[in-house]
Backbone bond lengths (Angstrom), bond angles and torsions (degrees), N, CA, C in turn:
res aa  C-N    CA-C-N  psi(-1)  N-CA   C-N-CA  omega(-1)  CA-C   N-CA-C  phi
1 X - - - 1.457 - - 1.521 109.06 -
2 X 1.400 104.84 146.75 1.414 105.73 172.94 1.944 110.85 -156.08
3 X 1.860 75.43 126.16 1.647 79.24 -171.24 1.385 106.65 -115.64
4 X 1.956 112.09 113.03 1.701 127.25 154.77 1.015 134.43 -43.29
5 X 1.492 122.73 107.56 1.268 115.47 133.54 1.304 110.55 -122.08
6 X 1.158 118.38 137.02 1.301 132.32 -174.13 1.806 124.62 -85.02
7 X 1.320 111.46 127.09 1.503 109.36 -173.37 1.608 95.29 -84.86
8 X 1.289 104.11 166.40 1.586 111.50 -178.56 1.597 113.70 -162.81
9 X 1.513 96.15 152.89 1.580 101.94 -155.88 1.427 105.58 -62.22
10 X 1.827 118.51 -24.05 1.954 114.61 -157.93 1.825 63.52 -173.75
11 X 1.614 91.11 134.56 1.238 94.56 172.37 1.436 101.08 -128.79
12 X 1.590 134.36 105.38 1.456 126.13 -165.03 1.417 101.85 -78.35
13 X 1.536 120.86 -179.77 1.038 128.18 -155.75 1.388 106.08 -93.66
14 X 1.268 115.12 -54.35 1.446 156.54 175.60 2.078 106.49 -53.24
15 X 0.984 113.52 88.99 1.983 108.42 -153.50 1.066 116.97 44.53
16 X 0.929 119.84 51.63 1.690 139.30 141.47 1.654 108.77 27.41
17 X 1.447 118.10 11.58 1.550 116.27 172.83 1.680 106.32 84.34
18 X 1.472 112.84 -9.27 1.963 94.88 -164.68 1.540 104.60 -55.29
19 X 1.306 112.99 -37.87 2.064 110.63 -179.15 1.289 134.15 -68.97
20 X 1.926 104.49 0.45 1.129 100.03 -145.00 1.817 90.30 -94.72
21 X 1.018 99.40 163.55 1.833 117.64 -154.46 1.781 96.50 -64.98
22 X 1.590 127.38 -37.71 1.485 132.59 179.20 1.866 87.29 -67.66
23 X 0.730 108.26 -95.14 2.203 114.75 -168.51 1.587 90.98 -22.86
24 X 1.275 136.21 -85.81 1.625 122.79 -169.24 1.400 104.49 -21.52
25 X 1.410 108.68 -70.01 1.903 118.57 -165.15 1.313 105.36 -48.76
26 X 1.698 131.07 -34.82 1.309 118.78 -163.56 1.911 98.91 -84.80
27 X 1.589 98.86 -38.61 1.508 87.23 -179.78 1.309 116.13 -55.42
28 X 1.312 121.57 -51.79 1.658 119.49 -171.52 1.318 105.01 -64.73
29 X 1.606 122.27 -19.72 1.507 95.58 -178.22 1.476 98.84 -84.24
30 X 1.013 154.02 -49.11 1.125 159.52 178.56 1.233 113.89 -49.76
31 X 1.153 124.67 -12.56 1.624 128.72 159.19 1.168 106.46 -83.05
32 X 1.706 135.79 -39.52 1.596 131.58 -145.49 1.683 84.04 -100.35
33 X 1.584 109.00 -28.11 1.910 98.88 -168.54 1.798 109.78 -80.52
34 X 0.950 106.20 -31.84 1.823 121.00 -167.89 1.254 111.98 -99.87
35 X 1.692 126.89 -33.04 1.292 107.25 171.61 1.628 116.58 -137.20
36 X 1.261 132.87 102.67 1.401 139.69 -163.60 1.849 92.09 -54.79
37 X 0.854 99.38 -82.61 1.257 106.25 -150.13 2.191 101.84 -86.37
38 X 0.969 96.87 120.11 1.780 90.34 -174.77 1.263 104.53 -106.70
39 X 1.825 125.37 132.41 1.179 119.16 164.08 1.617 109.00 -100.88
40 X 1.196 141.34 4.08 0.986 135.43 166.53 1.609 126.32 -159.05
41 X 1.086 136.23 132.48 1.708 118.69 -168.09 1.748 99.07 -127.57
42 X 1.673 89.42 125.03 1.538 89.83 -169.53 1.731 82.42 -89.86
43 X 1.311 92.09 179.13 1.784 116.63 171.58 1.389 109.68 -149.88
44 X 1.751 110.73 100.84 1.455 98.18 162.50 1.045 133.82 -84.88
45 X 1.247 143.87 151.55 1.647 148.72 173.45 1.129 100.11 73.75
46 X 1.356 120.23 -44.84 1.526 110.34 -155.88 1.717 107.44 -133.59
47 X 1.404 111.64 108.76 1.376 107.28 -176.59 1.335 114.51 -54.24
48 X 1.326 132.97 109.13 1.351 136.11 160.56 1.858 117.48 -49.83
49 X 1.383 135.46 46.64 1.302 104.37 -145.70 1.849 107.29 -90.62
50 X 1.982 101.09 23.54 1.166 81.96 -168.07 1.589 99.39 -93.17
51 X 1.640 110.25 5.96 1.316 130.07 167.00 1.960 113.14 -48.13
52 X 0.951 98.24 -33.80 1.499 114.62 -165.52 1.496 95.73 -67.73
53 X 1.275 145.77 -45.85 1.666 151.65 -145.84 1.721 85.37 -102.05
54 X 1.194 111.81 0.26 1.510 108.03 170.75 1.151 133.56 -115.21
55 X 1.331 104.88 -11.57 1.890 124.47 -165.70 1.393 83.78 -143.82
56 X 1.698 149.03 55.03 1.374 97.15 170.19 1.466 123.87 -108.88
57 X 1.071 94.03 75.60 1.672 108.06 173.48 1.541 116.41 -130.30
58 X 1.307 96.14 -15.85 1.638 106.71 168.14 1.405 116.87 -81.72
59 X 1.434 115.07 168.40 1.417 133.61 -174.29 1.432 119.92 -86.78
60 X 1.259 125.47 100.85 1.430 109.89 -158.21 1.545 115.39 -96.34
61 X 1.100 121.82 128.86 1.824 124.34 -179.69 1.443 103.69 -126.52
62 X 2.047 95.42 133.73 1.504 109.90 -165.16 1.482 80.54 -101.93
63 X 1.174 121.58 124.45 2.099 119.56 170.75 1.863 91.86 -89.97
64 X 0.933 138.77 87.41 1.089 140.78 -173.56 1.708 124.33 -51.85
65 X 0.902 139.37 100.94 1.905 115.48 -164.11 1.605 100.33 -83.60
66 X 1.444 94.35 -141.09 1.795 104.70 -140.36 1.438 94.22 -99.51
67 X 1.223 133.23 -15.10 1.199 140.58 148.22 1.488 156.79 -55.62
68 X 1.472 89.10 -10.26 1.691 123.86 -176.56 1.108 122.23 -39.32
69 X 1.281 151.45 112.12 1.326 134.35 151.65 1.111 107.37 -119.73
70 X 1.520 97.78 119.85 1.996 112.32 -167.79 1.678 96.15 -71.76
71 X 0.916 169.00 -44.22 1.452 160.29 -178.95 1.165 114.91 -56.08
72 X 1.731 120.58 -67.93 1.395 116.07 -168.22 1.767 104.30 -76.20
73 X 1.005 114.63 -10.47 1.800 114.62 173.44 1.524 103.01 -100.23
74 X 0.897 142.49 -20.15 1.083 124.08 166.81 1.385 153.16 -22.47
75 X 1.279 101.49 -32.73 2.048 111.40 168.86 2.159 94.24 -67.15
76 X 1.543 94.85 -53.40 1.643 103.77 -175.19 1.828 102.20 -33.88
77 X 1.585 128.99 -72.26 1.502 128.53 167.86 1.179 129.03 -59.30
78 X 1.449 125.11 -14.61 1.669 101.18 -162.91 1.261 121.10 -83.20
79 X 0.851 128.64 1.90 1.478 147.35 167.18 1.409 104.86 -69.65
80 X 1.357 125.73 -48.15 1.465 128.84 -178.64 2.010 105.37 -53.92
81 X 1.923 97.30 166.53 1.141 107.29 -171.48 1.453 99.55 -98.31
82 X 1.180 115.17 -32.76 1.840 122.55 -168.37 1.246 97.75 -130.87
83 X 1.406 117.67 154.08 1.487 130.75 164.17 1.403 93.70 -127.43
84 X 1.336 120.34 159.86 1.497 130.47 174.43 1.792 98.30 -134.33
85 X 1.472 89.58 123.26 1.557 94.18 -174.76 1.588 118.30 -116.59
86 X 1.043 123.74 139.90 1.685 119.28 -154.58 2.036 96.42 -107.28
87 X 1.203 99.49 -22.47 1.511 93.52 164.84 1.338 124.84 -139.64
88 X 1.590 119.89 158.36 1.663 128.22 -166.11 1.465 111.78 -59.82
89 X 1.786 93.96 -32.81 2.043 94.23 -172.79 1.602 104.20 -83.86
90 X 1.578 116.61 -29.04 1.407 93.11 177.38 1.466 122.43 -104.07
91 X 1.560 111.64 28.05 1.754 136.26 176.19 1.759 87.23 -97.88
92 X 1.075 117.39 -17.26 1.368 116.64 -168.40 1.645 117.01 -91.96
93 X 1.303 91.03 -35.28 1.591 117.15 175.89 1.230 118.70 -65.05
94 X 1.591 114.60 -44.42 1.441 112.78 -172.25 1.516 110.22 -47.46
95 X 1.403 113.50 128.74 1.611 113.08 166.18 1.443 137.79 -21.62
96 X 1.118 133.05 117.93 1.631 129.06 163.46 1.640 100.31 -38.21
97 X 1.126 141.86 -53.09 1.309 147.82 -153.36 1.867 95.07 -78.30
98 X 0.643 140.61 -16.55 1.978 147.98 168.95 1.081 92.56 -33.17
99 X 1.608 157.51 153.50 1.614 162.04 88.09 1.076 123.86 -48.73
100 X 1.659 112.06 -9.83 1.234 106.21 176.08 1.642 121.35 -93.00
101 X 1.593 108.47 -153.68 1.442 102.36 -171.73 2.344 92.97 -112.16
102 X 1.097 101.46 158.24 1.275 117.29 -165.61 1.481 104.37 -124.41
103 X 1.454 125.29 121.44 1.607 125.09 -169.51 2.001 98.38 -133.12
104 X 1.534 100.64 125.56 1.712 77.04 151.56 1.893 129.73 -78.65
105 X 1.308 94.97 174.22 1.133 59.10 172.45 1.882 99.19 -171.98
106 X 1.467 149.55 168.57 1.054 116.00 -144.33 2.122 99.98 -151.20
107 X 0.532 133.46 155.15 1.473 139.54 139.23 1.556 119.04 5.95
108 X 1.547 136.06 92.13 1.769 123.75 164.49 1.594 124.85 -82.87
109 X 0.776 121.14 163.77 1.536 121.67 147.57 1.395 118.79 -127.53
110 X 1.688 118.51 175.05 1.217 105.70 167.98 1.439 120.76 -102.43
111 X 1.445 97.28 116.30 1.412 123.45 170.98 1.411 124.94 -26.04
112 X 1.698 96.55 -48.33 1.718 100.97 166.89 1.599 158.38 -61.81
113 X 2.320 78.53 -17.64 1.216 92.60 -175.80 1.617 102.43 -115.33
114 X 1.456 114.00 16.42 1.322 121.63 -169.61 1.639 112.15 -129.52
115 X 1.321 98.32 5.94 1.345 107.70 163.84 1.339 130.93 -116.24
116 X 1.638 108.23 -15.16 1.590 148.43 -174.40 1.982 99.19 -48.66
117 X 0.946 151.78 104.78 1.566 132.68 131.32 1.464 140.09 -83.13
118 X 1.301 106.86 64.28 1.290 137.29 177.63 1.737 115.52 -62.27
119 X 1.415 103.11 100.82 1.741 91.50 178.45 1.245 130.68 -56.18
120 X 1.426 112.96 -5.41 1.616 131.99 -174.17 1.496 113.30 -90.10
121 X 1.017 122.07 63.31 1.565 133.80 177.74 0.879 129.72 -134.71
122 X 1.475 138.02 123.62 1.478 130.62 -176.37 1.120 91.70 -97.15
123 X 1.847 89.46 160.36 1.399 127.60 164.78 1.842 111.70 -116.63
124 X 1.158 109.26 167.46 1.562 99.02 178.49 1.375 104.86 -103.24
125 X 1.582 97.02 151.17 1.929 100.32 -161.93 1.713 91.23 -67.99
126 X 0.874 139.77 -27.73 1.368 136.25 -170.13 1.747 110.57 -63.92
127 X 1.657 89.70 -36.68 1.786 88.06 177.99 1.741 112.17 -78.72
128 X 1.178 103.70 -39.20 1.182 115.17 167.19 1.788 125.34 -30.80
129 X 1.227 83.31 -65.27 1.615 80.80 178.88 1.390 109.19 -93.35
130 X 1.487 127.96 1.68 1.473 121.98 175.39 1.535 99.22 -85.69
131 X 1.323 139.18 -14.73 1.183 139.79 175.09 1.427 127.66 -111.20
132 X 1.252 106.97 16.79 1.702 127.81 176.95 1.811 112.98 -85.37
133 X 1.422 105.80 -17.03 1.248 103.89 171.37 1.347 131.64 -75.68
134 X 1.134 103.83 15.08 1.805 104.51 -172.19 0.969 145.85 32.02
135 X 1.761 97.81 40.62 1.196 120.70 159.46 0.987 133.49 -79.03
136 X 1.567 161.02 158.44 1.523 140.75 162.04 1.290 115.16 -56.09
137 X 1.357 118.14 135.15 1.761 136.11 -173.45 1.709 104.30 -104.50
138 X 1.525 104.89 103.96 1.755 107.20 170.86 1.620 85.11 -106.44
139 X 1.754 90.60 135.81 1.366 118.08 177.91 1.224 126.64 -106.05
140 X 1.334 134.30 140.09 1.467 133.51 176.10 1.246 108.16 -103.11
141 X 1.524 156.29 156.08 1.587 148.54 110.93 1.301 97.69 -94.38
142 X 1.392 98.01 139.22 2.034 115.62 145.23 0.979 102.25 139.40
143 X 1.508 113.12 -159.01 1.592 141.89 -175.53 2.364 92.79 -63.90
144 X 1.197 117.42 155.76 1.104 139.49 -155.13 1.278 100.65 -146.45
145 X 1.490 124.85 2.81 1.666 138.91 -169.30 1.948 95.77 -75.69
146 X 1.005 101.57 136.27 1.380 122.20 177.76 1.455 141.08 -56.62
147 X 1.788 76.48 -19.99 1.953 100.16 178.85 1.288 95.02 -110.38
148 X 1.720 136.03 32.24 1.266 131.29 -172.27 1.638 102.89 -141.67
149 X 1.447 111.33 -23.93 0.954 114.91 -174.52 1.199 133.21 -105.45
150 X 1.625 144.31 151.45 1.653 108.44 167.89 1.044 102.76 -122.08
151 X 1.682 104.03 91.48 1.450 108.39 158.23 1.588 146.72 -61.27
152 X 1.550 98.43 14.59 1.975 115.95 176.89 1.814 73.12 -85.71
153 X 1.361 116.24 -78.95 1.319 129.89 -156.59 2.014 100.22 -41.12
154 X 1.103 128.19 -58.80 1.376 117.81 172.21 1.737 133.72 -61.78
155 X 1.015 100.95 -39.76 1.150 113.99 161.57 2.001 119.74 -37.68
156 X 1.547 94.70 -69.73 1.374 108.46 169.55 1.317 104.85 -38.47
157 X 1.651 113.07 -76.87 1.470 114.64 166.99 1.596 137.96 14.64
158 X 1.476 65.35 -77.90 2.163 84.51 -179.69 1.240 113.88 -76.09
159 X 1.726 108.80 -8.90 1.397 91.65 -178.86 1.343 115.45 -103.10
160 X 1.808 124.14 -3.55 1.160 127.06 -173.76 1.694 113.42 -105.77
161 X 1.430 106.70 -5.02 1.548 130.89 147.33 1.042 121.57 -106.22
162 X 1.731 116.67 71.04 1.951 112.48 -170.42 1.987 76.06 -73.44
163 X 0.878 169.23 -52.92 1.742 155.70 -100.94 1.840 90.40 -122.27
164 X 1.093 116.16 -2.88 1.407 99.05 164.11 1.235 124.53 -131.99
165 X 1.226 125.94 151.85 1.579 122.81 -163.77 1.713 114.84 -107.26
166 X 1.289 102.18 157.71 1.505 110.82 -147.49 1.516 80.35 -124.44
167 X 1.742 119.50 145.19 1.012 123.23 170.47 1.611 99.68 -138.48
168 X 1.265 124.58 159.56 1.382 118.67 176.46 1.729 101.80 -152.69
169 X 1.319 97.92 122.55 1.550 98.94 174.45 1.406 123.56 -112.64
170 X 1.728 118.96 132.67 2.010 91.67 -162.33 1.476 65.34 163.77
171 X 1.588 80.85 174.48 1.519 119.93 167.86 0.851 122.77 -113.83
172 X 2.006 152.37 165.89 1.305 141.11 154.76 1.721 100.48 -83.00
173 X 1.581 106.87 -160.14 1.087 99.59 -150.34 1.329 89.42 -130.11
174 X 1.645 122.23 10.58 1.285 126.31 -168.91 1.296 135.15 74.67
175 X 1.966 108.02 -10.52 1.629 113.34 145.56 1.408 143.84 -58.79
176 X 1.358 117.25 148.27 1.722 97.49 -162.09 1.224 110.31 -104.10
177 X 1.867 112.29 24.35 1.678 111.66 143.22 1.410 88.30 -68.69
178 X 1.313 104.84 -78.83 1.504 109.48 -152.80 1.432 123.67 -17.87
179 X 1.711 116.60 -52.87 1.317 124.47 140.44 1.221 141.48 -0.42
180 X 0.967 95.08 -59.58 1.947 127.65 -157.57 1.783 84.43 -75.44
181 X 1.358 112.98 -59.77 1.397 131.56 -147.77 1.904 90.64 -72.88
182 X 0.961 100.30 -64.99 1.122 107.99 -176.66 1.730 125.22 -41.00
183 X 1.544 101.75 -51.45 1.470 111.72 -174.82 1.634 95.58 -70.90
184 X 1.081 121.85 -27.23 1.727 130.22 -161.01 1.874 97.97 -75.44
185 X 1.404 94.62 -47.94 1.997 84.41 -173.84 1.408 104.51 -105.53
186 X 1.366 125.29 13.28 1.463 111.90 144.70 1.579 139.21 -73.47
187 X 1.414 77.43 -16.20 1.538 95.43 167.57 1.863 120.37 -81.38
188 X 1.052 114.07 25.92 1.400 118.14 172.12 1.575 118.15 -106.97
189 X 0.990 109.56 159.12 1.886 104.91 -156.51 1.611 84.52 -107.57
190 X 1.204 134.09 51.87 1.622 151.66 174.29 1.057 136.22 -151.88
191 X 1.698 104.63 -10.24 1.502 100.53 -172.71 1.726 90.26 -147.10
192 X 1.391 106.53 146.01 1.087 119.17 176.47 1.428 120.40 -122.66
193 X 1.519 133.40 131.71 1.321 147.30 -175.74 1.692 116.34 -76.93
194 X 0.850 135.33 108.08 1.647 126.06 168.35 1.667 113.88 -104.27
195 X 0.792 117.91 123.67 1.548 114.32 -179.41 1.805 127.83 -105.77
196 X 1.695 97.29 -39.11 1.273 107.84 161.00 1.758 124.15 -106.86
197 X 1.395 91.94 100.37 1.259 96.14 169.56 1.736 117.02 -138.33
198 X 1.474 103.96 139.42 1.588 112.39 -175.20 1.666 109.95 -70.52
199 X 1.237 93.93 142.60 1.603 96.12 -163.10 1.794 119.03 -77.93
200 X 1.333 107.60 -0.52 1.620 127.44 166.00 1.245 100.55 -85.90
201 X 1.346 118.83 -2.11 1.617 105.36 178.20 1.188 123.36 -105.14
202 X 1.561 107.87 -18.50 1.580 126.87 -176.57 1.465 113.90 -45.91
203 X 1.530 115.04 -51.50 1.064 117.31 170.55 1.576 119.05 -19.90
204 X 1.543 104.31 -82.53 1.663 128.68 -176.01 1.368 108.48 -63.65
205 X 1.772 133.77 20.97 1.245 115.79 151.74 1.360 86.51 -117.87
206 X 1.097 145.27 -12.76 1.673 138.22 179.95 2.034 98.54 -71.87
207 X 1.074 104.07 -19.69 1.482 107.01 -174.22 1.838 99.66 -93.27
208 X 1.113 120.76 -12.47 1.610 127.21 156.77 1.440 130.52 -88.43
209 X 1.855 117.29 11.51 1.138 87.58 -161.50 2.052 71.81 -115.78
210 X 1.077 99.98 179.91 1.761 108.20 -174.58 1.679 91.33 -94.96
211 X 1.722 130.56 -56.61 1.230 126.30 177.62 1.125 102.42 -124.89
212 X 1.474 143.59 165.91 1.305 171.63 72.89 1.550 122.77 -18.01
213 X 1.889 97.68 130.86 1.796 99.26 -164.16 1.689 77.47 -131.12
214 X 1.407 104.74 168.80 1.260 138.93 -152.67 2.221 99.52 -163.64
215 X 1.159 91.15 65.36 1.511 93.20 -167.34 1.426 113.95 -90.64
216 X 1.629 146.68 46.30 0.587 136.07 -149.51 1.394 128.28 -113.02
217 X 1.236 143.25 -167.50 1.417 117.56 -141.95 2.189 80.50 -115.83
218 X 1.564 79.63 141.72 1.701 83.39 178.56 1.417 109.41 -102.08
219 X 1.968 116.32 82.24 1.192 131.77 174.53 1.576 123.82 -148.18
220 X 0.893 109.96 -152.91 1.950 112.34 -167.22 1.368 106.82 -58.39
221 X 1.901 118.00 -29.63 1.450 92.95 -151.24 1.541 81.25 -108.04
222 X 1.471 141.09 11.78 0.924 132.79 -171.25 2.221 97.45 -111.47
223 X 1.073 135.40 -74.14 1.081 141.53 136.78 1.823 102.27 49.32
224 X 1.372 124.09 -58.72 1.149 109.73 -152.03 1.767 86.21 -122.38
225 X 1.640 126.43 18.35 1.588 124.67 -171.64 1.420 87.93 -106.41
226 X 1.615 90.92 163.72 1.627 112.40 -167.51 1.668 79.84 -155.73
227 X 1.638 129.40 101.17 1.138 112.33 -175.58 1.616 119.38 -94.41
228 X 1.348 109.29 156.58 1.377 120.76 174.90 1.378 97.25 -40.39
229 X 1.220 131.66 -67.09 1.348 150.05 -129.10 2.462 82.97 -71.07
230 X 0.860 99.42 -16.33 1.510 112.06 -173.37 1.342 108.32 -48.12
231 X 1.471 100.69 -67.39 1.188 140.26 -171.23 1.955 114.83 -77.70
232 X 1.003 94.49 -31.00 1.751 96.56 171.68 1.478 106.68 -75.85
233 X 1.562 109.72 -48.22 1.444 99.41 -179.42 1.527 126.38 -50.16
234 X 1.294 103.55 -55.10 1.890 115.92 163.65 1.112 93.73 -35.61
235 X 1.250 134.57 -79.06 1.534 133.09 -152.96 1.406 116.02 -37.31
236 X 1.509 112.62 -46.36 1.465 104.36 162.28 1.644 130.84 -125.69
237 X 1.719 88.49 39.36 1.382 99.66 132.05 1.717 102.58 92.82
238 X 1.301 118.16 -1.80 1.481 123.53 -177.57 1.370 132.96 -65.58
239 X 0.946 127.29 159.99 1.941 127.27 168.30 1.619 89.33 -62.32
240 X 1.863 114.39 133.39 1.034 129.19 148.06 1.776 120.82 -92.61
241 X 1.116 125.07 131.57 1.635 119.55 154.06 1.341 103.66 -119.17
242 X 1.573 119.16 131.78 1.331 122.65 166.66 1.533 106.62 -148.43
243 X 1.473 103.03 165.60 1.558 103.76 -168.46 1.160 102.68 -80.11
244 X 1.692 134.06 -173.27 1.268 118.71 -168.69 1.426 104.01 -102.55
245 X 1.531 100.47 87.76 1.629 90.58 169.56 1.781 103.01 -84.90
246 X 1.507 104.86 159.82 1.276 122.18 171.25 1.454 131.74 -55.10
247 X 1.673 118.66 -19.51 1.372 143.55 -171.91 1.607 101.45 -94.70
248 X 1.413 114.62 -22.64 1.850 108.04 -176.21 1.369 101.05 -135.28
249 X 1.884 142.01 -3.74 0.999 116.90 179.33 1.765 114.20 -93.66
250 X 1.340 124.45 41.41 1.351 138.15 169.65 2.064 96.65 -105.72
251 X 1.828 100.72 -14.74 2.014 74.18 -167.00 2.137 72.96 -114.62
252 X 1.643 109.69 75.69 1.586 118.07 145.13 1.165 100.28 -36.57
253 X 1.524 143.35 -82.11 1.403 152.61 -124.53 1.586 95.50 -78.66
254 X 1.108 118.23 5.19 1.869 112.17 -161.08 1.712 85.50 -132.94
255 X 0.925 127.07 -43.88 1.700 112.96 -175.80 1.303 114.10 -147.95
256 X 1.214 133.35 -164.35 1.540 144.02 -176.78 1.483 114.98 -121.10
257 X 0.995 119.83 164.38 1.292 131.82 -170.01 1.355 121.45 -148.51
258 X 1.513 118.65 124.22 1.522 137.40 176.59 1.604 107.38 -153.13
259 X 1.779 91.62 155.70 1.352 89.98 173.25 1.571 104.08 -134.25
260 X 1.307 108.30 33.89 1.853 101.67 163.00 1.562 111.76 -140.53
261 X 1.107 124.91 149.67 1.709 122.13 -178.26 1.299 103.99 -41.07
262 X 1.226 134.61 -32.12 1.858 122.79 -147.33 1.733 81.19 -97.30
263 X 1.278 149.48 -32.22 0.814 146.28 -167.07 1.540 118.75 -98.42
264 X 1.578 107.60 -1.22 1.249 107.31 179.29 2.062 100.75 -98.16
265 X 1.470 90.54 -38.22 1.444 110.09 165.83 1.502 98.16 -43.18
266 X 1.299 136.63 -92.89 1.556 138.47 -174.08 0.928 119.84 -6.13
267 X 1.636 110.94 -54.89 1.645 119.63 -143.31 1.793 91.39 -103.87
268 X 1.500 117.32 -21.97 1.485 123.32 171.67 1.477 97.10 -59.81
269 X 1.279 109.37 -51.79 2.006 109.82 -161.22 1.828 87.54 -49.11
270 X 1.437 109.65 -65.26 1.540 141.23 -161.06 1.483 102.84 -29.47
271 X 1.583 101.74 -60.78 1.681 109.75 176.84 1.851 119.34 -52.63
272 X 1.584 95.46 -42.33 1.341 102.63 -179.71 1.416 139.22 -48.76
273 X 1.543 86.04 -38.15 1.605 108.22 -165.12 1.939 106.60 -115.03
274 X 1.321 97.12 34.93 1.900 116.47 -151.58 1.055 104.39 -116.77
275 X 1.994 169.53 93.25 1.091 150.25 146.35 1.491 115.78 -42.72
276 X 1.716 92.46 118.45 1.882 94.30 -161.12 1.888 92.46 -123.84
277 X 1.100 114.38 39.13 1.782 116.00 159.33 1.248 102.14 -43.73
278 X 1.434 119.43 -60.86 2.315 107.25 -166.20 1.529 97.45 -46.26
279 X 2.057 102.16 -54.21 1.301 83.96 -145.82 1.571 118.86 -86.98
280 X 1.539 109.23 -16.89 1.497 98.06 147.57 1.835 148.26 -35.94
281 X 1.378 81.70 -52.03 2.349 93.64 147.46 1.234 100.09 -45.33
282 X 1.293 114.63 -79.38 1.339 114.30 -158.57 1.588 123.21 -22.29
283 X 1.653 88.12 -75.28 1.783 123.22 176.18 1.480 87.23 -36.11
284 X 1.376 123.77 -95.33 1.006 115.85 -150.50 2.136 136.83 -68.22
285 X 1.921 97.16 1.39 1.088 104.25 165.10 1.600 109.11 -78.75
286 X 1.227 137.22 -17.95 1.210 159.35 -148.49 1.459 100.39 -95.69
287 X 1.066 122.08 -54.28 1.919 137.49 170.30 1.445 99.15 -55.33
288 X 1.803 113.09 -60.44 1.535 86.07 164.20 1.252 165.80 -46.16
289 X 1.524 94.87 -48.81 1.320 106.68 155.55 1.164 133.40 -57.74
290 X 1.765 127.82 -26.76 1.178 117.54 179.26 1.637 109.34 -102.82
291 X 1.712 106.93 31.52 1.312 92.85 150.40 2.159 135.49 -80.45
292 X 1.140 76.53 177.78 1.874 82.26 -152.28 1.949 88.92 -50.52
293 X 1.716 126.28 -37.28 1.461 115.86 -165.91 1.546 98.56 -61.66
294 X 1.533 95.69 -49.39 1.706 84.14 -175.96 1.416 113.99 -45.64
295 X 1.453 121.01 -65.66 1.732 119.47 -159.89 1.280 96.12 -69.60
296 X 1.238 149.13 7.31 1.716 137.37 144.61 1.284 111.61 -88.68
297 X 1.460 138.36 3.87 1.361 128.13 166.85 1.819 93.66 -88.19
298 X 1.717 106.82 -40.72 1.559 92.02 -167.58 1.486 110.49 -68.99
299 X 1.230 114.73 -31.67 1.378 116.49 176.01 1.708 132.69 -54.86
300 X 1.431 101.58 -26.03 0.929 127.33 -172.85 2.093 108.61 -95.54
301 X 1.095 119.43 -26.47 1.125 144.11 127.05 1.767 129.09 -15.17
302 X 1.366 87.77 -57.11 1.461 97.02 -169.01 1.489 109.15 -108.43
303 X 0.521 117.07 -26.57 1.642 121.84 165.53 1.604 121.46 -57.95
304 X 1.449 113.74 142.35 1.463 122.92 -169.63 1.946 100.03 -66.90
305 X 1.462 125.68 98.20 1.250 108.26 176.90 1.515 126.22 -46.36
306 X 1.131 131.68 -31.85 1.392 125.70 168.76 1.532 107.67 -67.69
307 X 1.451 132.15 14.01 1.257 121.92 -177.53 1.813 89.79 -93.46
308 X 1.143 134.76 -27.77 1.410 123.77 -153.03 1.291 86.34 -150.43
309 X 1.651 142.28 40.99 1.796 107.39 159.63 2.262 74.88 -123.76
């Protein structure tokens, strides 16, 4: 197996380079130098299908990203054997006219480092003592990018829970909303910013926070995401609140859902004061399954066996 992504000399913003005549040449060479014989060629984000007139004896899988629109991309996949789809409305979309096979499919983490209780872990002295007050700790992981977030909706937040503390761990994205947003609610005597943190560590502040939010903006660039950050939380087992994006409001049984501060507030109190044993099982049978062995047994499953033995 061999799975593309392609490095590139200037990658513009505006079609992102996947067509451009240098990125083809590096993928195919990097297919013909590293793997002789291919039993399967994934394609992320971007269906490669001119990959196919080159390999076609292999198994082709489109991993679709958060951007997808199964109609107007469509000539780009149909050639493929599998699509992997991260949400119900655009698993829904894909064409009647497709020959291929159609999977949902969702967000992993690693299991190893999210199941680990290792006393050897730092925390940052800043979190440390920002969470020594014994107050309740709502936690963020991820991107902190501006077109991901809804910072009207958090903001409010923190201010209609001044008695609980807000932590957010992530990066911006180098926009100067993002900026703006960022320098603006760090300045609250409730919420604290972390920016560098090692990703073996994520775990052991997700195991400090009382709930986990998923606040994200309900629009274009959000629409077709199903976030990692989903799946880590389950992993160890926490209260989720997230707005209703389309990629997580099918797993009800795993978290809650609102889309205004006073209602994210509610369902935060709700979790708090909530004995959640089922749905802790739940969460965390759920992390299992969407580890990477599992979604290669289903994949492997669904596929025509004479396509790849």
């Amino acid at each position: 197996m061999i799975i593309l992504t392609p490095w590139m000399f200037t990658r513009p913003l505006k079609g992102a380079g996947f067509d451009r005549v240098e990125v083809r040449f590096q993928v195919k060479l990097a297919a013909k130098v590293f793997q002789k014989k291919i039993s399967s060629l994934w394609s992320i984000s971007t269906a490669y299908c001119h990959l196919l007139k080159d390999f076609p004896t292999a198994v082709s899988i489109f991993w679709s990203g958060d951007f997808f629109s199964p109609k107007k991309e469509f000539n780009s996949y149909k050639e493929f054997d599998l699509v992997l789809c991260l949400t119900p409305p655009n698993y829904l979309s894909i064409p009647e006219s497709f020959k291929g096979k159609r999977m949902h499919f969702n967000m992993s983490c690693d299991l190893n480092i999210f199941q680990q209780k290792s006393a050897t872990y730092s925390l940052a002295e800043s979190f440390a003592n920002f969470s020594s007050s014994g107050s309740k700790l709502i936690g963020y992981i991820g991107t902190l990018s501006s077109r991901r977030i809804d910072y009207t909706l958090v903001k409010r937040l923190t201010q209609i829970r001044p008695k609980m503390r807000f932590i957010f761990v992530g990066k911006g994205d180098g926009l100067e909303s993002t900026n703006y947003e960022i320098k603006h609610l760090a300045k609250r005597e409730n919420v604290l910013l972390l920016e560098s943190v090692d990703y073996e560590n994520v775990p052991f502040y997700i195991r400090k926070f009382d709930a986990c939010l998923i606040p994200y903006q309900i629009n274009e660039a959000n629409w077709g995401t199903c976030p990692c950050k989903f799946v880590e939380y389950c992993a160890i087992g926490k209260p989720i609140i997230s707005t209703s994006l389309p990629g997580l409001t099918k797993f009800s049984d795993l978290a809650k859902f609102a889309d205004s501060a006073e209602n994210f507030a509610d369902l935060i109190d709700q979790a708090l004061s909530t004995k959640r044993e089922k749905e802790i099982n739940l969460q965390k049978k759920f992390a299992e399954e969407s580890s990477a062995s599992n979604f290669l047994v289903k994949i492997e499953n669904i596929i025509p066996k004479n396509k790849y033995v």
